[in-house]
Structure formats: C-alpha cells, structure tokens
C-alpha positions as CSV (number, residue, x, y, z in Angstrom):
1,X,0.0,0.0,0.0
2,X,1.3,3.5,-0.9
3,X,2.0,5.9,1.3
4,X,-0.2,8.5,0.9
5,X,-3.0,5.8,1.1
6,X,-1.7,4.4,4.8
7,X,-1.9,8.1,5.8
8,X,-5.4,8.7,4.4
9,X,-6.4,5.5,6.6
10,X,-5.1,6.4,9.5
11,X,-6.4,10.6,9.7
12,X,-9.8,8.4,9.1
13,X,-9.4,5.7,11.9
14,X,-8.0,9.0,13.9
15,X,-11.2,11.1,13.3
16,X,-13.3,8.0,14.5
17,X,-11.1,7.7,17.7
18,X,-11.8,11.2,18.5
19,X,-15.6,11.1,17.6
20,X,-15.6,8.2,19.8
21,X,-14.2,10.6,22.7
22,X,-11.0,8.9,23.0
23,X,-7.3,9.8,23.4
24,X,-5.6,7.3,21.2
25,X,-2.0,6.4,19.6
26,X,-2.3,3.9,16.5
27,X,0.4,2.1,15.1
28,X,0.7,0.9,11.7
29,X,2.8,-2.0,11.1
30,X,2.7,-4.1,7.3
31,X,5.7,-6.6,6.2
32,X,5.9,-8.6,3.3
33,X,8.5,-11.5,4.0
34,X,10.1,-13.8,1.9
35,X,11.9,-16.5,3.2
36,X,13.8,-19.7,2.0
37,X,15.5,-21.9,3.7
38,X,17.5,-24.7,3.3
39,X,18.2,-28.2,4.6
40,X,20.0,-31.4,4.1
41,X,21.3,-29.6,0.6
42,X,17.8,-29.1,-0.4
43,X,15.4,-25.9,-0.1
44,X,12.7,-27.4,2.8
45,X,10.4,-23.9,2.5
46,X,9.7,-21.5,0.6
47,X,7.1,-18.6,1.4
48,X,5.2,-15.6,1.2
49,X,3.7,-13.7,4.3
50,X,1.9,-10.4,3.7
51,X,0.6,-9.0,7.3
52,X,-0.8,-5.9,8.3
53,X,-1.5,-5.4,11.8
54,X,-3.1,-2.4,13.7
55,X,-1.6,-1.4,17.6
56,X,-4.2,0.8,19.5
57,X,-3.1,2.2,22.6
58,X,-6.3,4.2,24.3
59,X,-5.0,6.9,27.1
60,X,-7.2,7.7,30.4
61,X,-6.6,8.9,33.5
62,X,-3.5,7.2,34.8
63,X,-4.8,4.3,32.8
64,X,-4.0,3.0,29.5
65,X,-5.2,0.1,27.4
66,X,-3.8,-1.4,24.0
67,X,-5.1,-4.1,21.8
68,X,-3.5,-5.7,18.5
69,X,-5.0,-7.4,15.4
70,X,-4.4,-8.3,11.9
71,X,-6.2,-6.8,9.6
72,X,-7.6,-6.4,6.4
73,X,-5.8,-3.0,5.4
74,X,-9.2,-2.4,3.1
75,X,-11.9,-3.2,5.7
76,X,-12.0,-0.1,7.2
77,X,-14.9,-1.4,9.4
78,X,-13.0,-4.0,11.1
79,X,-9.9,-1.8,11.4
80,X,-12.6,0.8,13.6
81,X,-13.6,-2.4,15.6
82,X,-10.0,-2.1,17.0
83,X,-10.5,0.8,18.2
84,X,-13.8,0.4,20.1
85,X,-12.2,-2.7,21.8
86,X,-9.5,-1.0,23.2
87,X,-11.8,1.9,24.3
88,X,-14.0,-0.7,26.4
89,X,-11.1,-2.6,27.5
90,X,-10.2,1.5,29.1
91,X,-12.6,0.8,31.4
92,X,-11.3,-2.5,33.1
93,X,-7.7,-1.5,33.0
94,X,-5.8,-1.3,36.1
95,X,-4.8,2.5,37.5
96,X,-1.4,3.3,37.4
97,X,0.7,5.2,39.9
98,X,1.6,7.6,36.7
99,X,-0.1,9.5,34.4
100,X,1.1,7.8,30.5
101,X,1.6,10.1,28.2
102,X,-0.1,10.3,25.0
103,X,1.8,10.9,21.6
104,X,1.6,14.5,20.5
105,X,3.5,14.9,16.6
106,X,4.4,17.8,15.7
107,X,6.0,17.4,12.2
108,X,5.2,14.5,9.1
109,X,8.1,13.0,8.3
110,X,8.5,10.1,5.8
111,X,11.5,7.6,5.8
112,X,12.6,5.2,3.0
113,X,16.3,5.7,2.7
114,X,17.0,2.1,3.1
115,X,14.2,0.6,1.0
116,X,14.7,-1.2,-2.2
117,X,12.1,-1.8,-4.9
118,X,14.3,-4.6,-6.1
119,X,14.4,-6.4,-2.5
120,X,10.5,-6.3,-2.5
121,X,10.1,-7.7,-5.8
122,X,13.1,-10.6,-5.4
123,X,12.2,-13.6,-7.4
124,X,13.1,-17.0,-6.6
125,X,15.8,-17.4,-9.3
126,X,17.7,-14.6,-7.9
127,X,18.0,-16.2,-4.3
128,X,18.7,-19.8,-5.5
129,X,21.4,-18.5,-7.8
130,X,23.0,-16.2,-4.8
131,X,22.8,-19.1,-2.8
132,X,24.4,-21.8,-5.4
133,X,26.9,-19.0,-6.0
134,X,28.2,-18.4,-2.3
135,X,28.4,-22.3,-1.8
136,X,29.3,-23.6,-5.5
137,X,32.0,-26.4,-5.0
138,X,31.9,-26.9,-1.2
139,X,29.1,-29.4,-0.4
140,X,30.1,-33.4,-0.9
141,X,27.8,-36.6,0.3
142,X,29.1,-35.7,3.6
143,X,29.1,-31.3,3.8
144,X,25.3,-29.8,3.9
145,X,23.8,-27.4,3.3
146,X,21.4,-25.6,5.5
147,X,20.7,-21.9,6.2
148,X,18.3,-19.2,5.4
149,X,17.3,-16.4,2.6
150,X,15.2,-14.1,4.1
151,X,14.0,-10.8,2.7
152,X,11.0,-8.5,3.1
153,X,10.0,-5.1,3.5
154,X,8.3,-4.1,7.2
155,X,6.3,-0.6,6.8
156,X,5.9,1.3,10.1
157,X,3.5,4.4,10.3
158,X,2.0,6.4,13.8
159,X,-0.4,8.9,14.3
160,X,-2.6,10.0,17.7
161,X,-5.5,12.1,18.4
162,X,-3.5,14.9,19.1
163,X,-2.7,15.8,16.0
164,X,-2.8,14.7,12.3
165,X,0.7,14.1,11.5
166,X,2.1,10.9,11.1
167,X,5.5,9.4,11.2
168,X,6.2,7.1,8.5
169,X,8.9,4.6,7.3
170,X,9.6,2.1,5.3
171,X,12.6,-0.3,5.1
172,X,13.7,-3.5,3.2
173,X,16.5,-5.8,4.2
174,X,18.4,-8.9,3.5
175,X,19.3,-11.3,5.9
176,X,21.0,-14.1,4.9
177,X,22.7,-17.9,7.1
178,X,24.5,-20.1,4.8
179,X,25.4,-23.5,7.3
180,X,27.7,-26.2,6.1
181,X,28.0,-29.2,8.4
182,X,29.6,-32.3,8.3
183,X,26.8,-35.2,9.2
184,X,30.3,-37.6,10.2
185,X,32.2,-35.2,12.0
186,X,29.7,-33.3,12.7
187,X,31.3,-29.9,12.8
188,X,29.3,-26.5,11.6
189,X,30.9,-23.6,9.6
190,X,28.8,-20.6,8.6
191,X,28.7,-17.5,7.0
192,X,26.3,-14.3,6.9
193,X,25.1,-10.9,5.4
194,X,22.9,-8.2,6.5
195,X,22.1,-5.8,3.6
196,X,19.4,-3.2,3.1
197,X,19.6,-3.0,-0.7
198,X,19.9,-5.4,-3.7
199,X,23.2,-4.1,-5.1
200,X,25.0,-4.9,-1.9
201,X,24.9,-8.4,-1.6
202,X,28.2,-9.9,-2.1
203,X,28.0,-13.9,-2.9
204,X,31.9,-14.0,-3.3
205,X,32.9,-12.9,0.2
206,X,30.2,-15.7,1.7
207,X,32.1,-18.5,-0.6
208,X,35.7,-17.2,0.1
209,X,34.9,-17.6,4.3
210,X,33.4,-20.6,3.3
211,X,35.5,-22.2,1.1
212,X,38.5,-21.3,3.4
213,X,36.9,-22.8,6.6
214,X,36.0,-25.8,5.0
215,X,39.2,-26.5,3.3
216,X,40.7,-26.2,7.5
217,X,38.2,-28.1,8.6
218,X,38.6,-31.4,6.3
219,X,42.2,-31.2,6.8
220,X,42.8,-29.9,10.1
221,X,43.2,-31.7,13.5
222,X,40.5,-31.4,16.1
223,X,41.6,-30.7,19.9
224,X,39.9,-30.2,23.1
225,X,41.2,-27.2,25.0
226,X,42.5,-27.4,28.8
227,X,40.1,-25.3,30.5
228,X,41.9,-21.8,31.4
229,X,42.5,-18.1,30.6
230,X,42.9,-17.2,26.9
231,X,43.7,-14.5,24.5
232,X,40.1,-14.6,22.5
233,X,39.4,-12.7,18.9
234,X,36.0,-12.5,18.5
235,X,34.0,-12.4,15.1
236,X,31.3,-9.5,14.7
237,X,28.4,-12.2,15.2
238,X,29.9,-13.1,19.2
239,X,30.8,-9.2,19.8
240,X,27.1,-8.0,18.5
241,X,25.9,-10.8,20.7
242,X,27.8,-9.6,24.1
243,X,26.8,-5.8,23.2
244,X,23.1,-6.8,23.0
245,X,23.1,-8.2,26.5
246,X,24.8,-4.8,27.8
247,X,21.9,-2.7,26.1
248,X,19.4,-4.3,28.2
249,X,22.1,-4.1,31.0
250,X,24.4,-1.8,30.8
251,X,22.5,1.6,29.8
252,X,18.8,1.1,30.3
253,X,16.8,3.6,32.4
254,X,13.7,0.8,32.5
255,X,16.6,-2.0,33.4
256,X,18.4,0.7,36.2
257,X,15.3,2.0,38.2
258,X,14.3,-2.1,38.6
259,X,17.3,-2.6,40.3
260,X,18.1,-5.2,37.5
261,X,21.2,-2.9,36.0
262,X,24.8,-3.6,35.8
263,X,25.5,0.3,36.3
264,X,24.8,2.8,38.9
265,X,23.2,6.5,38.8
266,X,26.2,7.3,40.4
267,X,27.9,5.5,37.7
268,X,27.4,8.8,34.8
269,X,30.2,10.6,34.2
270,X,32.9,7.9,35.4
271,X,35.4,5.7,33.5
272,X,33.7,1.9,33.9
273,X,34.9,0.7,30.8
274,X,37.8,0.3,28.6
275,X,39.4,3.8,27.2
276,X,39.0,1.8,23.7
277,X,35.6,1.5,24.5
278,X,33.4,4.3,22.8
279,X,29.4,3.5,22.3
280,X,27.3,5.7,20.1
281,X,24.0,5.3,18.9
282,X,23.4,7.2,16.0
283,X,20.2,7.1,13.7
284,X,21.9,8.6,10.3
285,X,24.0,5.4,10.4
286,X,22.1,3.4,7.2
287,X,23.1,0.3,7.5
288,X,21.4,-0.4,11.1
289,X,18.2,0.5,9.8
290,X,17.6,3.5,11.9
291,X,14.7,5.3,12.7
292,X,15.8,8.7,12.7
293,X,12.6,9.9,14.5
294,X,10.9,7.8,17.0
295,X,7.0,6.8,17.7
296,X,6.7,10.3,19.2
297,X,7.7,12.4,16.4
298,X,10.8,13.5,18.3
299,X,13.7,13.8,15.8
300,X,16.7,11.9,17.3
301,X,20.6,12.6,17.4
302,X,23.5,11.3,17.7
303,X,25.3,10.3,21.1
304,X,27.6,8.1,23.0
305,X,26.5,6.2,25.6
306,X,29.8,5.2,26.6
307,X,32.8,7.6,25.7
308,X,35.7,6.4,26.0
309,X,34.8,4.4,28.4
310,X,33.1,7.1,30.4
311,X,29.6,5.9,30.7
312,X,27.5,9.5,29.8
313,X,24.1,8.6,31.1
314,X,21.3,6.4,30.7
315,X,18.4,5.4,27.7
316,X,14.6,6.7,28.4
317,X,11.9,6.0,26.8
318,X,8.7,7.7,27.5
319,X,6.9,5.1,29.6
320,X,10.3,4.8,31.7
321,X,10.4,8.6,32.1
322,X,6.5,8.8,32.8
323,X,6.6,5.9,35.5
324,X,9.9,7.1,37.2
325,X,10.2,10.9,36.8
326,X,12.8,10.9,34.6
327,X,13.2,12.8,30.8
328,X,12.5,10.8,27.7
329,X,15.9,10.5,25.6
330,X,14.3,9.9,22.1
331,X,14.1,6.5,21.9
332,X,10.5,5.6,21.7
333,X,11.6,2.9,18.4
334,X,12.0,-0.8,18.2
335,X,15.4,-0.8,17.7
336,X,18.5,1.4,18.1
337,X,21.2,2.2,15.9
338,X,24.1,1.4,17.8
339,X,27.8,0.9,16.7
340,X,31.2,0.4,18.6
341,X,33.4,2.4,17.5
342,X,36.4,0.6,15.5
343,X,40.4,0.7,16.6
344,X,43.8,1.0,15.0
345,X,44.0,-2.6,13.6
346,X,43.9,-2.9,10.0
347,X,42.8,-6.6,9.5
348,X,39.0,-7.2,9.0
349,X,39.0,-10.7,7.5
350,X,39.7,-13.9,9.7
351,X,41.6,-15.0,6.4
352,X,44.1,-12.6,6.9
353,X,44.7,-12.6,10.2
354,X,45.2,-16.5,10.6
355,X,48.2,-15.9,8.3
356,X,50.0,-12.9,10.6
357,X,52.6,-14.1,13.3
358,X,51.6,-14.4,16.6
359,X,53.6,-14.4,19.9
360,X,50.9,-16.4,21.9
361,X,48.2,-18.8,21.2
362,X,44.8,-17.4,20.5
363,X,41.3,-18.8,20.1
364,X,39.0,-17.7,17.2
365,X,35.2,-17.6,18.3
366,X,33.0,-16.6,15.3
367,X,29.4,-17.1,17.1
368,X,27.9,-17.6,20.8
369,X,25.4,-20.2,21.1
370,X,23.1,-20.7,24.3
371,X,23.8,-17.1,25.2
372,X,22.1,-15.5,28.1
373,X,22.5,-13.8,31.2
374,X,23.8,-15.4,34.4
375,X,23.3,-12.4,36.6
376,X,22.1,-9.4,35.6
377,X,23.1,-6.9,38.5
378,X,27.1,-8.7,37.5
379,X,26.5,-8.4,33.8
380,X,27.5,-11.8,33.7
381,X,26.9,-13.6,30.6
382,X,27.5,-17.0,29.7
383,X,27.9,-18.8,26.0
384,X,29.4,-21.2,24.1
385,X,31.2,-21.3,20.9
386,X,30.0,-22.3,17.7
387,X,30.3,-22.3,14.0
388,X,33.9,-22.5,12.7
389,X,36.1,-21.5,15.7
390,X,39.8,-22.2,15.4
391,X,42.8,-22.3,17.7
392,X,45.5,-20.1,16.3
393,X,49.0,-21.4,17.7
394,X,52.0,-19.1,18.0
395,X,54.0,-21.8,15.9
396,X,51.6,-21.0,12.7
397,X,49.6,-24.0,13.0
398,X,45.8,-24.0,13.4
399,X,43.6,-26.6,15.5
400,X,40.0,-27.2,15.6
401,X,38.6,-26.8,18.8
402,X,35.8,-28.2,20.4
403,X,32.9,-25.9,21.6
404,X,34.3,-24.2,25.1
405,X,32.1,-22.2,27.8
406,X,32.5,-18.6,28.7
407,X,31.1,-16.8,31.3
408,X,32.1,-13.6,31.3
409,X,31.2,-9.8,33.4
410,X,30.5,-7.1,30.6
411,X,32.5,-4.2,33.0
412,X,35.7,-6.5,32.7
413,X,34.8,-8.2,29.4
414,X,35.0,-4.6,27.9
415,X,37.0,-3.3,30.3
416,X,40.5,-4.3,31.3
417,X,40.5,-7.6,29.0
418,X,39.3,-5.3,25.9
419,X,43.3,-5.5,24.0
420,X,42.2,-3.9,20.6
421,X,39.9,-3.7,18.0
422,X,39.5,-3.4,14.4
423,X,39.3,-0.5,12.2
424,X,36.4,-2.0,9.6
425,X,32.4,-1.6,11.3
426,X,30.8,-4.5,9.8
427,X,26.6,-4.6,10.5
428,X,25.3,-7.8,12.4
429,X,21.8,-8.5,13.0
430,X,19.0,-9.7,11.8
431,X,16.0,-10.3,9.5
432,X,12.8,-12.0,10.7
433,X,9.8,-13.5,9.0
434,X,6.5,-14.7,10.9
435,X,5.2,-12.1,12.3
436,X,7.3,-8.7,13.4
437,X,9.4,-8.2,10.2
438,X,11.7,-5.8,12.4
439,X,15.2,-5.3,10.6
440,X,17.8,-4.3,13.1
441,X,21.8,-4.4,12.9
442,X,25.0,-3.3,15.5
443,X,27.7,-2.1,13.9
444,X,30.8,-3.9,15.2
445,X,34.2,-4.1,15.0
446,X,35.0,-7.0,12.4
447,X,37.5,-8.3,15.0
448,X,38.0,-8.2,18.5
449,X,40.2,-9.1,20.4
450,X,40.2,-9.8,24.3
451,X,42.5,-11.5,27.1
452,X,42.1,-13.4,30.3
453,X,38.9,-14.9,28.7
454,X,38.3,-17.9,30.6
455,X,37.2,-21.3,29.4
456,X,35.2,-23.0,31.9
457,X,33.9,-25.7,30.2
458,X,35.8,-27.8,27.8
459,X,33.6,-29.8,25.0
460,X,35.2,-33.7,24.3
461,X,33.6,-33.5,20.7
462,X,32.2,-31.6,18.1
C-alpha cells in the first residue's frame, strides 16, 4: 500500500477515535517477507507472508489500554472495531501510579532511505542462484547445506488524536545464514550478510569464508582445550551478541530503576569501561536501519552512551520517564542504531589474520550459542562457541577446537580484558519473517580481540 493511502487510513481511523471521545495512539505495522530456507542440501520452505496489523493504545486517566490485530488493510470497518475494543477494555484497565503520556507529533516525516524496490520484488531465481553462488564447490555426500534467505519489506506508520501528522517509514532488508556441516564429524561452519539493498549483496565474500573454513576443517586436527584463561578474537556475530546483553544491561533507564542494572546513577560521568571503549548510537547510520525519529515524532541525534569508556548517562523512553520521573531520551523505536566504535587494527578478514605471526596462542570464536544472562546486577553472561572457531597457535599451525564455555562480566569483558579492536564496522543483525518483520543491525568491529577470557567448560567432541 502506498504511502499516501496508509496516511489517508489512519487521519480516518484517527477522526473516528476522537468522535468516539477517545485519546488514542495507532500504530501501523505491514511486512511482506520472503523466506527460503535450506536443509539437508535441499530448499525445505519457501514462502510468502503479507501481514498488516493495527496497535491501539487508548489513554485515560492514569490508565492505558492497548489491543492488537491483523487486519484487512481495506476493511475499514474491522480496522474501527480495534479501536472500540480497546476503548471498552479503558474501562477495566488497572490505574497506574503515573499518568502515561499520550503521543503528541508535531512534524510528518517520511522515511525510506534504506528501501529497495528490487528487495520487494526478489524472485526466486535470484536467491537460488545467490545461494548456489556463495556455496558452489563446497558441499560433498558428507558437507550440507542448511541456512536461510530471508527478505521482506516491514512498513511502520503512527499517528494519535492529538494531532494529524504521522510518522512514517519504510525499510527492506536482506538477511542471509548459509550452514555447512559435516553429518560424520559433525562440525558446523557458517557465513552471513545483513544488507538493506539489492546491489549490496556480495555472494563472493560468503564463498571465500566458506570455502576457506571448509578446506581447514577437512584437513585440520580437532583438539579439546584445557580449561583456562585465553587470548580470545572474537568475530562480529559473538561481539554484536555480548553488546546486546549490555543494552538491556548496561544503559537502560527501564533495566536501572528495577534494580536489574549492571551500572549505577552514580555511575554517569565515570570511567567503567575500557578507554577503547566508545558506544554511540546514532540514527543517520544506514546500515542499522535506523529510525531517525521515534514513535513520538521526536527527531533523534547522535550520542555516545559510553565515551571512551566514560559511561555518559542512561536510555529513556517515554513510559520509563512517565513511570519514574525521569526525561525521555528519544528512543520511543523498536530498535536502536548502535555501533562500537572501530580501533587501529587494520585486518577485518579472519583470512588474513590466521596468516600474521603471533607471539601467543589465540582462540577464534566466530558465534555464541546458548547465550544469556547469568546475573544481571554482574553483567555476567555466559555462551558457548560455535560455527567454525579455530585455535591459532604461536607456531603457525591452526587446530579445531571443540565448543568451550564462557562466562564472562560485561565491565571487565570490555574493560581491562578489551586489548584492541578493528578498524572495519561490519553490521550484524537480523531479518525476521512470521510475524514482526523488524530489521535491526549493530555495527561492530569485524575483529575483536580480548584477554584473560576464561574457558570454563571444555567440550570432548564436536
């Protein structure tokens, strides 16, 4: 639907709300998703989901009430029924000790620098010949395929009774998990890309990761580590994984005032982290898929959460700042743009840094698996290892080692363990289909390297 239809809808649905006396914020959400995905060699699916689903939020006094349902974008009748239920559900909802506040925008504005006409309208040919591409050559009776193509476009659109303008966006991405396994051995290698726009995917870096881990791991000894301290590079997917854990955290006025926060109030304004440590989020960064205003119409800028280190404040959004008396920060939006800021290290592919002398053994983890928080007041996070690490030796030669444990505090983590990073920002994230089409990506360093990482627990096999 075009845009200047999704705006006609909603100023009607938002003359009803009002002629139904109510004080309303609707959200507009539509994604078309495509998604194929492979297994055992073979493509096992292959689908289409168009959705269009209508959030209602109705404001009272220090009540609020909200109710979701897919709709049919042209039955304007059913649409209207979503309102009146969450108008009568008002009435039952429990008071709050705060008043909410109600969206009031001030300014349209319309967002579609990262959509791509060409991602909505991908045909199948393009995505099996991507995907024959990146793995041409590398799978055998015993190396599978498995993996996922997803793509889609996820519209976003929100208007209140206050006023009639809207803020709009639309956004198209690429997300794509190429697997190659061995069903004897049975070790895992992958590869992925996160793109917003046709033009940039690249099937030749995929294949060259590929095709270089597989040739290591059908000729290269496996070993299970002693259990221990050691020097650790991280690839983007492990470091995006770790910084996602310190968002919810590290920085999070809703995570801070429910005593569930790594980080003091007393905290802002001091050194808790590395001085290599800088933390920005930044919505006129593409290739996170930003929203460079949020759900409030409140136009958002550039800052660093952590500088240097220095940790500058915390993240509000309006129902945090409503609830505890703070001051909304502008970040009323599904996801942030965030990105840690690279170093002085020139070498971004794992390729080329395998081949550098080395005065010390170091271990290669590409991808946590099983990640989650152990203790959230510690920041301590545990994970395991997957998907193609290596053990770099400081005679040259490279091992494959079995999955190993970490569990590891963010503050030290990133902290005094941080050794350096890479110059490159690579985006990590993902693309969803089934319901929520939400494309979000980090910006990380495309190497990472940390020491004093211990491994707790040793795996005997693959």
């Amino acid at each position: 639907m075009a845009s200047h239809e999704i705006f006609s809808k909603l100023r009607t649905l938002r003359e009803y709300a009002l002629a139904q006396g109510a004080r309303a914020h609707l959200e507009w959400k539509a994604e078309d998703s495509h998604l194929v995905r492979y297994a055992n060699s073979t493509i096992s699916l292959n689908t289409n989901e168009h959705l269009t689903i209508l959030e209602v939020t109705v404001y009272g006094d220090h009540k609020s009430a909200s109710t979701t349902l897919i709709v049919d974008e042209n039955d304007l009748d059913t649409i209207k029924a979503t309102i009146d239920k969450a108008i009568e559900m008002l009435a039952f909802a429990t008071p709050l000790t705060y008043q909410p506040t109600l969206p009031s925008i001030e300014k349209t504005s319309v967002f579609e620098e990262t959509y791509d006409p060409e991602v909505e309208a991908l045909p199948n040919e393009d995505i099996i010949a991507f995907v024959n591409e990146a793995t041409k050559g590398l799978e055998t009776d015993d190396i599978l395929l498995s993996g996922n193509f997803s793509s889609g476009v996820a519209t976003y659109a929100s208007i209140s009774t206050e006023t009639p303008e809207v803020v709009f966006s639309r956004k198209t991405d690429i997300g794509i998990t190429l697997v190659l396994s061995s069903e004897k051995r049975k070790w895992e290698v992958n590869a992925e890309q996160f793109v917003s726009h046709k033009r940039d995917l690249d099937a030749k870096a995929l294949h060259d990761r590929l095709s270089w881990l597989v040739e290591l791991y059908t000729t290269l000894p496996e070993e299970r580590l002693p259990e221990g301290p050691y020097r650790v590079v991280l690839g983007p997917a492990a470091t995006a994984e770790y910084l996602s854990f310190l968002g919810w955290v590290g920085y999070s006025a809703s995570t801070l005032k429910r005593g569930l926060s790594a980080f003091k109030e007393d905290d802002v304004g001091k050194k808790v982290l590395s001085e290599q440590f800088t933390l920005v989020e930044d919505p006129s960064m593409l290739a996170t898929f930003p929203s460079p205003v949020d759900a409030f119409g409140r136009r958002r800028e550039k800052r660093a959460i952590f500088d240097r280190g220095v940790l500058t404040g915390f993240l509000w959004s309006q129902q945090t700042a409503d609830e505890f008396g703070g001051t909304a920060t502008g970040h009323d939006v599904s996801n942030l743009s965030i990105a840690l800021q690279g170093g002085d290290v020139d070498t971004t592919l794992i390729q080329d840094f395998a081949c550098l002398p080395r005065d010390r053994d170091i271990l290669y983890v590409p991808y946590l698996h099983y990640a989650n928080i152990v203790n959230p007041t510690e920041g301590l996070v545990t994970g395991v290892s997957r998907f193609g690490a290596l053990y770099l030796k400081r005679d040259g030669t490279i091992t494959l080692p079995y999955n190993v444990r970490f569990t590891e505090r963010l503050d030290q983590l990133f902290g005094d363990k941080l050794v350096w990073l890479s110059k490159e920002l690579v985006p990590y994230g993902s693309s969803s289909s089934y319901f929520g089409r939400d494309p979000s990506t980090t910006l990380v360093p495309a190497l990472a390297c940390f020491d004093g990482v211990t491994v707790e627990i040793s795996n005997e096999s693959f």
